[in-house]
PDB file of N, CA, C and O in Angstrom:
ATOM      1  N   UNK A   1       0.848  -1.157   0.000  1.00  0.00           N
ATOM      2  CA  UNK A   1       0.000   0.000   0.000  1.00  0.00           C
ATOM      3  C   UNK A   1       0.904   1.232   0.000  1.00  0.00           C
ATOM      4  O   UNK A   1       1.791   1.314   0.850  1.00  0.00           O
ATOM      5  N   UNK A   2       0.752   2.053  -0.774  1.00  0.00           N
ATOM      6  CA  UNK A   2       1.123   3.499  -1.075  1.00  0.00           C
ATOM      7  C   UNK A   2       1.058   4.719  -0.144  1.00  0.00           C
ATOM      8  O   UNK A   2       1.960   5.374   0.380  1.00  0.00           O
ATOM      9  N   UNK A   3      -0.263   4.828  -0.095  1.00  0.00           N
ATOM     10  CA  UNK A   3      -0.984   5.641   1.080  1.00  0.00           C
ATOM     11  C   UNK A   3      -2.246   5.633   2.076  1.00  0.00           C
ATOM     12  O   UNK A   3      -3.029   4.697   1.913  1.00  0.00           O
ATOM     13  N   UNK A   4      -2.403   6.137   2.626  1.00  0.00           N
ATOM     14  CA  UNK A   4      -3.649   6.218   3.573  1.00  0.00           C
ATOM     15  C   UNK A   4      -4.254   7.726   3.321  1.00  0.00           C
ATOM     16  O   UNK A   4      -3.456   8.662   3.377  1.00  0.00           O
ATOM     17  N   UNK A   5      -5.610   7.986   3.051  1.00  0.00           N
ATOM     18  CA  UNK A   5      -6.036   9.117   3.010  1.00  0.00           C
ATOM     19  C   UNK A   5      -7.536   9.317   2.901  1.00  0.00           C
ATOM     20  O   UNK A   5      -8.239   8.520   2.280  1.00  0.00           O
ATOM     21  N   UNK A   6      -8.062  10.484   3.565  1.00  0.00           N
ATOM     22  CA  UNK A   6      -9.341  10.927   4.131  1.00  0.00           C
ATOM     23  C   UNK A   6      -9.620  10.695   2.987  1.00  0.00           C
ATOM     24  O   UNK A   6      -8.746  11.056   2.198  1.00  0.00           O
ATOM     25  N   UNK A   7     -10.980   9.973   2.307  1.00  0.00           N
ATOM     26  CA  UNK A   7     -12.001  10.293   1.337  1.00  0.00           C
ATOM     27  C   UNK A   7     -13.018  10.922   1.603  1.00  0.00           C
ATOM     28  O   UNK A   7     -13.696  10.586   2.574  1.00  0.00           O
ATOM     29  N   UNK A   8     -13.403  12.081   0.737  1.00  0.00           N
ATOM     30  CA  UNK A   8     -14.437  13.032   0.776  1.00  0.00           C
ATOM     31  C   UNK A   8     -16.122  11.967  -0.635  1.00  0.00           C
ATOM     32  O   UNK A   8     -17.347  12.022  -0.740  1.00  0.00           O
ATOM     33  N   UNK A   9     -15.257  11.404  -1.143  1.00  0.00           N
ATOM     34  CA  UNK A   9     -16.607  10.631  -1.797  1.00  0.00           C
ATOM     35  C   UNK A   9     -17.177   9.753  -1.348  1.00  0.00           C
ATOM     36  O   UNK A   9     -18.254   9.423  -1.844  1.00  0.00           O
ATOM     37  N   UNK A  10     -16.622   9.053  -0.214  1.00  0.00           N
ATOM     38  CA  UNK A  10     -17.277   7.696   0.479  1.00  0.00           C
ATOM     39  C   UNK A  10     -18.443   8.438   1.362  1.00  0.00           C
ATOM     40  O   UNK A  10     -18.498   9.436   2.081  1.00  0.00           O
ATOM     41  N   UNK A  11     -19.438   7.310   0.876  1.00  0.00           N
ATOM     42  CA  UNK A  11     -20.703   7.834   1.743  1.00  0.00           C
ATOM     43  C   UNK A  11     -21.225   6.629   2.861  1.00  0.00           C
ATOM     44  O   UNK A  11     -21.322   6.755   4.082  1.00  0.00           O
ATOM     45  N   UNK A  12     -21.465   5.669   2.194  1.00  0.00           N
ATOM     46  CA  UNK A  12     -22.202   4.678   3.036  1.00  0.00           C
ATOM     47  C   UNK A  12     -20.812   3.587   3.409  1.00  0.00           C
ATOM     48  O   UNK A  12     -21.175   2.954   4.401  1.00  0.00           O
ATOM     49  N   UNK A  13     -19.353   3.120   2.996  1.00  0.00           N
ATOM     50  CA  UNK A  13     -18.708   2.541   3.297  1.00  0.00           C
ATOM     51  C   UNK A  13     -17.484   2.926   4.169  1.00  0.00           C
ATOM     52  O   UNK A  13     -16.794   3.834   3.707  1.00  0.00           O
ATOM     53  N   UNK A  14     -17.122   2.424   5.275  1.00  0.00           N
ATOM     54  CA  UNK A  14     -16.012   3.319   5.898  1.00  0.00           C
ATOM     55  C   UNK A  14     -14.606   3.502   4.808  1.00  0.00           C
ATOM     56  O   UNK A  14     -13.987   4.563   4.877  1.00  0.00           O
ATOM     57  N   UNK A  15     -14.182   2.503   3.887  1.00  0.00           N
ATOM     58  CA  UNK A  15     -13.019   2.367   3.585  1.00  0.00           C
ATOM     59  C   UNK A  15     -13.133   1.271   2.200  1.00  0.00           C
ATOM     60  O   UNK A  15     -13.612   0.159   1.978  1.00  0.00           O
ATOM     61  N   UNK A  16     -12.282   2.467   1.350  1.00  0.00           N
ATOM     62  CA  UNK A  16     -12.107   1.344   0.027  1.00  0.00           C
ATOM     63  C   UNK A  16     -10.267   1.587  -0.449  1.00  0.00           C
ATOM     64  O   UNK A  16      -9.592   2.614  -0.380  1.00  0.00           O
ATOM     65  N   UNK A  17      -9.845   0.051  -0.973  1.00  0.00           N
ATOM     66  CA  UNK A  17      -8.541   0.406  -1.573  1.00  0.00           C
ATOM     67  C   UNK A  17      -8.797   0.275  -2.939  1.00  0.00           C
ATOM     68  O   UNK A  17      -9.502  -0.587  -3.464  1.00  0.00           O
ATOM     69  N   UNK A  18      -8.119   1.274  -3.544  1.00  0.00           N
ATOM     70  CA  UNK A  18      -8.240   1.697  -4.969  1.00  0.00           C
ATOM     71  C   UNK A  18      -6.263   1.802  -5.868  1.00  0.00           C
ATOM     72  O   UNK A  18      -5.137   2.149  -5.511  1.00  0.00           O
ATOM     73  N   UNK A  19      -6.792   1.365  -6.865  1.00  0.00           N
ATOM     74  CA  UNK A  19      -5.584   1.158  -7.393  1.00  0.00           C
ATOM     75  C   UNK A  19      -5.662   2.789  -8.350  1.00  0.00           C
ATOM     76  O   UNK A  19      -6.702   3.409  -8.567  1.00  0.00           O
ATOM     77  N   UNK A  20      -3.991   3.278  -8.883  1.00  0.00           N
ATOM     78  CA  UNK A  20      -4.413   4.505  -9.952  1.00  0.00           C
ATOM     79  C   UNK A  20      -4.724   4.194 -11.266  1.00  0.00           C
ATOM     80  O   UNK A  20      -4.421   3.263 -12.013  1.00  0.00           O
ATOM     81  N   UNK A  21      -5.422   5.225 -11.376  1.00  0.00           N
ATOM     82  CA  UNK A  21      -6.013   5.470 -12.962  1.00  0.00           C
ATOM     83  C   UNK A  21      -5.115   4.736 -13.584  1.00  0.00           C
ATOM     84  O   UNK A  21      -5.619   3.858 -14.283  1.00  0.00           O
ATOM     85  N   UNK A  22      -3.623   4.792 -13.580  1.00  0.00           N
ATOM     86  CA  UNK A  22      -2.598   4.239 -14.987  1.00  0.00           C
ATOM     87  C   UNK A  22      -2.501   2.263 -14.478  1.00  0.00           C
ATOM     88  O   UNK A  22      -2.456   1.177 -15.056  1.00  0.00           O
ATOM     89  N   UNK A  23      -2.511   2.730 -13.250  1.00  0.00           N
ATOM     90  CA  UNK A  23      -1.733   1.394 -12.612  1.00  0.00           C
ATOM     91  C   UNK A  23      -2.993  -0.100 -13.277  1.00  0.00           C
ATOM     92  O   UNK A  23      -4.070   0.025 -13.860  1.00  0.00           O
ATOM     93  N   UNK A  24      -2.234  -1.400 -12.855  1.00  0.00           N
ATOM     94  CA  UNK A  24      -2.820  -2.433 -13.374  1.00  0.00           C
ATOM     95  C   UNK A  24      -4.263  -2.599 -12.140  1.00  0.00           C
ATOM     96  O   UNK A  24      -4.255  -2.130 -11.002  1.00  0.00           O
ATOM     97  N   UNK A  25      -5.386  -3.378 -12.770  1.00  0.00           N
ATOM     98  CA  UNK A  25      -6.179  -3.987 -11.732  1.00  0.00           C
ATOM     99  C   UNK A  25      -5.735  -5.131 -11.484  1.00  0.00           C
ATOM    100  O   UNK A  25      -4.969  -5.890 -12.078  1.00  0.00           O
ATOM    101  N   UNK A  26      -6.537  -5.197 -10.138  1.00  0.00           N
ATOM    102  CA  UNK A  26      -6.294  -6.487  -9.106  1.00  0.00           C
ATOM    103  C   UNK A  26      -6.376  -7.664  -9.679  1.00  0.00           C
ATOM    104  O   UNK A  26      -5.983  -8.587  -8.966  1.00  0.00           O
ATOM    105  N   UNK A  27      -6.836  -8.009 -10.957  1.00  0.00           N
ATOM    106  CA  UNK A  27      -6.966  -8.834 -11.584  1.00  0.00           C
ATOM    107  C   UNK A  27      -5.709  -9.214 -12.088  1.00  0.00           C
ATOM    108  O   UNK A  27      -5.073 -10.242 -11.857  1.00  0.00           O
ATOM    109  N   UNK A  28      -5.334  -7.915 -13.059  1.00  0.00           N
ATOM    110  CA  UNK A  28      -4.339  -8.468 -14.122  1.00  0.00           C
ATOM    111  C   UNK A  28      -2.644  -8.640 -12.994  1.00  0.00           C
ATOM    112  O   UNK A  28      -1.587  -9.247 -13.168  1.00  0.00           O
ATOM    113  N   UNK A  29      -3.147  -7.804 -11.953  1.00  0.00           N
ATOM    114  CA  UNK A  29      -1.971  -8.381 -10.683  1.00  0.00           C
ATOM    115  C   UNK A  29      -1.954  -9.887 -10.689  1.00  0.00           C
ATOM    116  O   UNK A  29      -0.945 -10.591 -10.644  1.00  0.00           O
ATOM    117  N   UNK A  30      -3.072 -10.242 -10.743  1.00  0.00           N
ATOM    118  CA  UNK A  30      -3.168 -11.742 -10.031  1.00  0.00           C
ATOM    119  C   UNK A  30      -2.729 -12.587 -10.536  1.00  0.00           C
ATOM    120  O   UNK A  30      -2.174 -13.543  -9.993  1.00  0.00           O
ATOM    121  N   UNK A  31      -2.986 -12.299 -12.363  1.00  0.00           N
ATOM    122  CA  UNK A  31      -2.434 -13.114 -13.300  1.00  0.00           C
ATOM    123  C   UNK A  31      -1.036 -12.949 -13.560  1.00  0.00           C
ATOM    124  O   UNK A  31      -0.295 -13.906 -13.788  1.00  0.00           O
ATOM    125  N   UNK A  32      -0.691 -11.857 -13.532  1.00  0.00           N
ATOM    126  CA  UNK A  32       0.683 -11.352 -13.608  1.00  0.00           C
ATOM    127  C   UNK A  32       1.465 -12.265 -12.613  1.00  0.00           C
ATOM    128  O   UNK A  32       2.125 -13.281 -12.829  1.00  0.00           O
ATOM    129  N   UNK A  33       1.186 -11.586 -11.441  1.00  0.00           N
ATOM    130  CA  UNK A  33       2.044 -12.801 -10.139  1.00  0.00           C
ATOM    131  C   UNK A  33       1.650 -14.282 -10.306  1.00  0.00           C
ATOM    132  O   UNK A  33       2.515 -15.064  -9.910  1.00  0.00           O
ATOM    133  N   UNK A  34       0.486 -14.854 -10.826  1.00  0.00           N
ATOM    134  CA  UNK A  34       0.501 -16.370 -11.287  1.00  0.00           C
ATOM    135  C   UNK A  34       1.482 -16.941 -11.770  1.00  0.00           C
ATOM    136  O   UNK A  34       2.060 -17.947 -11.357  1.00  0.00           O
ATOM    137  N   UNK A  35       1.840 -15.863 -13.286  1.00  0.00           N
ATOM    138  CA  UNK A  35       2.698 -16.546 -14.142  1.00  0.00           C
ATOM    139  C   UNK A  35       4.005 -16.541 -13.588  1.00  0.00           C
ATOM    140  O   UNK A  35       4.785 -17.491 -13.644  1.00  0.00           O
ATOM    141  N   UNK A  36       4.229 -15.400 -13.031  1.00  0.00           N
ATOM    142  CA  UNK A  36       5.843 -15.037 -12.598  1.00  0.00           C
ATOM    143  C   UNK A  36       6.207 -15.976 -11.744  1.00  0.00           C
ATOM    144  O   UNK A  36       7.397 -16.284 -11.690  1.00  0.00           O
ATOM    145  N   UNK A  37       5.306 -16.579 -10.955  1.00  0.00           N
ATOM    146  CA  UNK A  37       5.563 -17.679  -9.451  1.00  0.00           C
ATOM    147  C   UNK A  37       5.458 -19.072 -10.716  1.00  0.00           C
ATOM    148  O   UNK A  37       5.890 -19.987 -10.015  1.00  0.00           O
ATOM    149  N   UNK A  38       5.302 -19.402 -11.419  1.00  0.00           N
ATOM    150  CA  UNK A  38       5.562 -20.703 -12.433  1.00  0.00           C
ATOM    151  C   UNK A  38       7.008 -20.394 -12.625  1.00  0.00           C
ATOM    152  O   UNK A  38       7.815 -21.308 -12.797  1.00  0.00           O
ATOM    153  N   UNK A  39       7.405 -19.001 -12.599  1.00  0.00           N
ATOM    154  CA  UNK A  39       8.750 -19.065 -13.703  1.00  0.00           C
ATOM    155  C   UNK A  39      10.072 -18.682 -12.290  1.00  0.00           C
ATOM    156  O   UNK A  39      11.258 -18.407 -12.467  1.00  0.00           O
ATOM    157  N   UNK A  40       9.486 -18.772 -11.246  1.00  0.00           N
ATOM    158  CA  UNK A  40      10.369 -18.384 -10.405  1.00  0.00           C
ATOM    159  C   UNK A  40      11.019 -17.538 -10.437  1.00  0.00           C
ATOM    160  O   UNK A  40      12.184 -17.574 -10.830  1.00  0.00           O
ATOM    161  N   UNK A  41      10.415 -16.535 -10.020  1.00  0.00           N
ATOM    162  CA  UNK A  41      10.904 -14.904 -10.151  1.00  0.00           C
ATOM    163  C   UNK A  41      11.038 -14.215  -8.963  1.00  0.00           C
ATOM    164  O   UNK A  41      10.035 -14.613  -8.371  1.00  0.00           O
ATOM    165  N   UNK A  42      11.524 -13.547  -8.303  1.00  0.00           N
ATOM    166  CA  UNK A  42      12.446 -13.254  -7.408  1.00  0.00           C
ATOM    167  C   UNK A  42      11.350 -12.249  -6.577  1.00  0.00           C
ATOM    168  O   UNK A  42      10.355 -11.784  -7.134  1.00  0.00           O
ATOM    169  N   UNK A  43      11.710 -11.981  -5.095  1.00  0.00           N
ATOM    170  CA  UNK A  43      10.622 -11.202  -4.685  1.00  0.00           C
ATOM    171  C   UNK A  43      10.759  -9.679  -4.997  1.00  0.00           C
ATOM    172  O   UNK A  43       9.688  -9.129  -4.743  1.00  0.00           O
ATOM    173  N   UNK A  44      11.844  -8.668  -5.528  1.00  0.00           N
ATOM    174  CA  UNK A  44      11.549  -8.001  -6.053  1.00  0.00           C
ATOM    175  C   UNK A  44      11.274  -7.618  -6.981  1.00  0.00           C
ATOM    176  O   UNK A  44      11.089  -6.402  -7.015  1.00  0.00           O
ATOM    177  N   UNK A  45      11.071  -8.471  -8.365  1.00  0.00           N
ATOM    178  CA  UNK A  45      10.309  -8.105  -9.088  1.00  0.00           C
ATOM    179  C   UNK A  45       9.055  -8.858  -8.779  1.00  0.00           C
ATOM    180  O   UNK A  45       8.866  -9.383  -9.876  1.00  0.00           O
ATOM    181  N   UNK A  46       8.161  -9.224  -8.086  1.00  0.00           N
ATOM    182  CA  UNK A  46       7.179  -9.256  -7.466  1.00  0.00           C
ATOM    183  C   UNK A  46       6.768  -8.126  -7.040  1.00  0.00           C
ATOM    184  O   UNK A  46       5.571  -8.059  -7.318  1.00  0.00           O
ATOM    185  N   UNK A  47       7.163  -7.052  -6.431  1.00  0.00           N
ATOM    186  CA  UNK A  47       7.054  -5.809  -5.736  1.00  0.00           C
ATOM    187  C   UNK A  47       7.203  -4.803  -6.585  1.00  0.00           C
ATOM    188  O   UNK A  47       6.904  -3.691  -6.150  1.00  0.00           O
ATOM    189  N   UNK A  48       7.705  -4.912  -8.030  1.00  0.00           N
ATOM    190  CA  UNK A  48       7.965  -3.915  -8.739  1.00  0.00           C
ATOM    191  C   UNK A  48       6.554  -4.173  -9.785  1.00  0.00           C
ATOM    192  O   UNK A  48       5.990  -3.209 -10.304  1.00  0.00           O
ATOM    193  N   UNK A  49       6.067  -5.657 -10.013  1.00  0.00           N
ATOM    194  CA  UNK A  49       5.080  -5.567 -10.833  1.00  0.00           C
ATOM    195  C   UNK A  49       3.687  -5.152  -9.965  1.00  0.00           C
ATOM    196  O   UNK A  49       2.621  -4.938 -10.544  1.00  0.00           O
ATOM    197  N   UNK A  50       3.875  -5.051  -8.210  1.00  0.00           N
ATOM    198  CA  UNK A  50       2.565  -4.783  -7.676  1.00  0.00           C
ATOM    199  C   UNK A  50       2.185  -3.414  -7.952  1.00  0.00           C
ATOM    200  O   UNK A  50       3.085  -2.574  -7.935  1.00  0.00           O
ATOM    201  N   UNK A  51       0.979  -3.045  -8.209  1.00  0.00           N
ATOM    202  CA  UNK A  51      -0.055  -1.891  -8.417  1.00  0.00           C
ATOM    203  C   UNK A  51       0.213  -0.880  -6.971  1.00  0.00           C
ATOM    204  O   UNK A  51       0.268  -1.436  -5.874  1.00  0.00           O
ATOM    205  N   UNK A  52       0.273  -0.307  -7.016  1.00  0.00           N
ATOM    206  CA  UNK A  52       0.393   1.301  -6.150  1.00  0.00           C
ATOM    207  C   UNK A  52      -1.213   1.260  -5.412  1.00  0.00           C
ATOM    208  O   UNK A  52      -2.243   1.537  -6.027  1.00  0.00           O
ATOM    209  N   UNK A  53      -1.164   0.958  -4.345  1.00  0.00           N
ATOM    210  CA  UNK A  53      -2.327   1.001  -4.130  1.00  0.00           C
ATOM    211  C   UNK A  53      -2.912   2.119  -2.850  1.00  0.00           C
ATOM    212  O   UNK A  53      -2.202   2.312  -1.863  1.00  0.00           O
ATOM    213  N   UNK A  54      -4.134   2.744  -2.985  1.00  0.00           N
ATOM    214  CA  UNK A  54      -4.373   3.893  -1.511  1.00  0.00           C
ATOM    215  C   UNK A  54      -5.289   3.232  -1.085  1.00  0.00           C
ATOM    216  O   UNK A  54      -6.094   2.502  -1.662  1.00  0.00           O
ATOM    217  N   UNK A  55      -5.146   3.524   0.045  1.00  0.00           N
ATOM    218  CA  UNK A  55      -6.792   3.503   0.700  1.00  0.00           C
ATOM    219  C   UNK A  55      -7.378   4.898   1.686  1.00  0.00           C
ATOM    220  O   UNK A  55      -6.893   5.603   2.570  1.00  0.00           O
ATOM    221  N   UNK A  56      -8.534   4.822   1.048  1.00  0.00           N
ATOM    222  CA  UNK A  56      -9.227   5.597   1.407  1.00  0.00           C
ATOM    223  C   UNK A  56      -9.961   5.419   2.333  1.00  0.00           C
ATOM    224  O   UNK A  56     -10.564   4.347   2.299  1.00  0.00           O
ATOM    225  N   UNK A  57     -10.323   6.634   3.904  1.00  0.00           N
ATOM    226  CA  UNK A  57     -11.083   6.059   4.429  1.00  0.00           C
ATOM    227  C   UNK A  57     -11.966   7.264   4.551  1.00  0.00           C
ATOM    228  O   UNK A  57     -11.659   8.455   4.512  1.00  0.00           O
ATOM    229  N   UNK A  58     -12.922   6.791   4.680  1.00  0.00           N
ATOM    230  CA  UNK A  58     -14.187   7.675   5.028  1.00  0.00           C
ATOM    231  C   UNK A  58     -14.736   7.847   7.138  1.00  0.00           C
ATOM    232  O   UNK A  58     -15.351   7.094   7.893  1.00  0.00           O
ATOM    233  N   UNK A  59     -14.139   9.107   7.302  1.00  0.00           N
ATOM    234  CA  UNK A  59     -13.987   9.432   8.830  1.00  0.00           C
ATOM    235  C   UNK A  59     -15.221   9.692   9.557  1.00  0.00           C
ATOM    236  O   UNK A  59     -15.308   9.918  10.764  1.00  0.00           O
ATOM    237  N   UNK A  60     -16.539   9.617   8.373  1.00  0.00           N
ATOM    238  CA  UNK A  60     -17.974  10.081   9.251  1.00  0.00           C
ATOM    239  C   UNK A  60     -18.535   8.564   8.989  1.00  0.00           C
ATOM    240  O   UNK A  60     -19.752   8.511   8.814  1.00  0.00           O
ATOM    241  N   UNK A  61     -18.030   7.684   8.952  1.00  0.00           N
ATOM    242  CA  UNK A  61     -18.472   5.849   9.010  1.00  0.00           C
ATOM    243  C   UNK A  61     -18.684   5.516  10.736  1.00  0.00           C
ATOM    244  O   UNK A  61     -17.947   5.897  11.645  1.00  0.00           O
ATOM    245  N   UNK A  62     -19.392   5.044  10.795  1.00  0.00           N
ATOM    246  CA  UNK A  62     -19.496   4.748  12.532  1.00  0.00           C
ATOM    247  C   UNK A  62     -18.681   3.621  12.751  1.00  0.00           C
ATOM    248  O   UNK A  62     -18.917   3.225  13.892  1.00  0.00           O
ATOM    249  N   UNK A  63     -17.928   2.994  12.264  1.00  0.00           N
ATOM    250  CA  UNK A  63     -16.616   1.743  12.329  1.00  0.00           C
ATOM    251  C   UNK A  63     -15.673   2.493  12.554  1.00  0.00           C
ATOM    252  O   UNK A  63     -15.095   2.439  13.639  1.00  0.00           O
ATOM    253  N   UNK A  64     -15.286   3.404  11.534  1.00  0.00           N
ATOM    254  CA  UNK A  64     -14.084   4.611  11.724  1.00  0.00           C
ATOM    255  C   UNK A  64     -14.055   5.431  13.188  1.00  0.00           C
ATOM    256  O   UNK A  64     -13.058   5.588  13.894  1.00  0.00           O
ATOM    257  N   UNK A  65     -15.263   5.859  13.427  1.00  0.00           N
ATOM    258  CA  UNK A  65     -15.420   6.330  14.361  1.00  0.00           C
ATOM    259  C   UNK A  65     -14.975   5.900  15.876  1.00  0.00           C
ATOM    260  O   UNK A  65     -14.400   6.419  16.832  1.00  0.00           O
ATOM    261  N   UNK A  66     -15.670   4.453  15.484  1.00  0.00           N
ATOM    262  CA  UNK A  66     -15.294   3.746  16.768  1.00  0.00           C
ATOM    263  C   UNK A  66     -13.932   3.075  16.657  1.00  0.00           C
ATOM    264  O   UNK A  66     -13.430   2.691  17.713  1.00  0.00           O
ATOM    265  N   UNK A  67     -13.354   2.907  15.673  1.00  0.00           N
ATOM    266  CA  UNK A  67     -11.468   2.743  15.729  1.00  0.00           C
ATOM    267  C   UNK A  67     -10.745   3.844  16.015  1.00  0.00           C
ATOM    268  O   UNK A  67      -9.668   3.769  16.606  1.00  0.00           O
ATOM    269  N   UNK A  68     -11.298   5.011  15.602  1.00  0.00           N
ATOM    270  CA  UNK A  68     -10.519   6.433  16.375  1.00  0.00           C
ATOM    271  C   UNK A  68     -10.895   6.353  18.374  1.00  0.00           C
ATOM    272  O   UNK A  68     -10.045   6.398  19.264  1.00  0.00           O
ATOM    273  N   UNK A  69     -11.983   6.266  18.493  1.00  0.00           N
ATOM    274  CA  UNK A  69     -11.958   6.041  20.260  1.00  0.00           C
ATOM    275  C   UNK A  69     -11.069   5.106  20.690  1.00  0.00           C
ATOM    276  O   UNK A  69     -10.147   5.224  21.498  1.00  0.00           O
ATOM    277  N   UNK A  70     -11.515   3.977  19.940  1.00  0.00           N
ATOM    278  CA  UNK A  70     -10.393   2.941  20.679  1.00  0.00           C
ATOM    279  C   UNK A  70      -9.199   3.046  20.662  1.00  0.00           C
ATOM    280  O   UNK A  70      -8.612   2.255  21.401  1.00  0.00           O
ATOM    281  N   UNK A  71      -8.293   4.066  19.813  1.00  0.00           N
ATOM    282  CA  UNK A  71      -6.985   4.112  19.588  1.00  0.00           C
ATOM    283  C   UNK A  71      -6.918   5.602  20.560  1.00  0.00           C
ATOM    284  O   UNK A  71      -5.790   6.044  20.779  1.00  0.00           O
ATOM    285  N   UNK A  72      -7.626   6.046  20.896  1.00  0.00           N
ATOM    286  CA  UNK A  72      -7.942   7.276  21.870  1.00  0.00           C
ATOM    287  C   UNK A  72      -7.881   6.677  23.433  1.00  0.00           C
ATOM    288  O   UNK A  72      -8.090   7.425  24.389  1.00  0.00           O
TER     289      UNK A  72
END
């Protein structure tokens, strides 16, 4: 994971991870790392083919809410 950061579009879910606009989906990750683990490929290029990923969290979610008290 890339970053952590407040989302202003989440309404009804506390938290989504989102890959970027350019970067690959979770999919073509999956297939990607399939093939590479047949061909025995090393763990950093494992890490260089993973997707950049954020997550977003949404801070007015009542889950969020109650993980900020508890860490309070």
């Amino acid at each position: 994971m890339e970053k952590v950061v407040v989302s202003p579009r989440l309404e009804s879910t506390p938290c989504v991870l989102v890959t970027g606009s350019y970067g690959w989906t979770a999919n073509m990750e999956r297939l990607v790392r399939a093939q590479a683990l047949q061909n025995n490929s090393t763990k950093m290029q494992n890490q260089f083919m993973a997707a950049k990923k954020t997550l977003e969290i949404n801070p007015d979610h009542p889950i969020i809410q109650k993980l900020q008290v508890m860490v309070d």
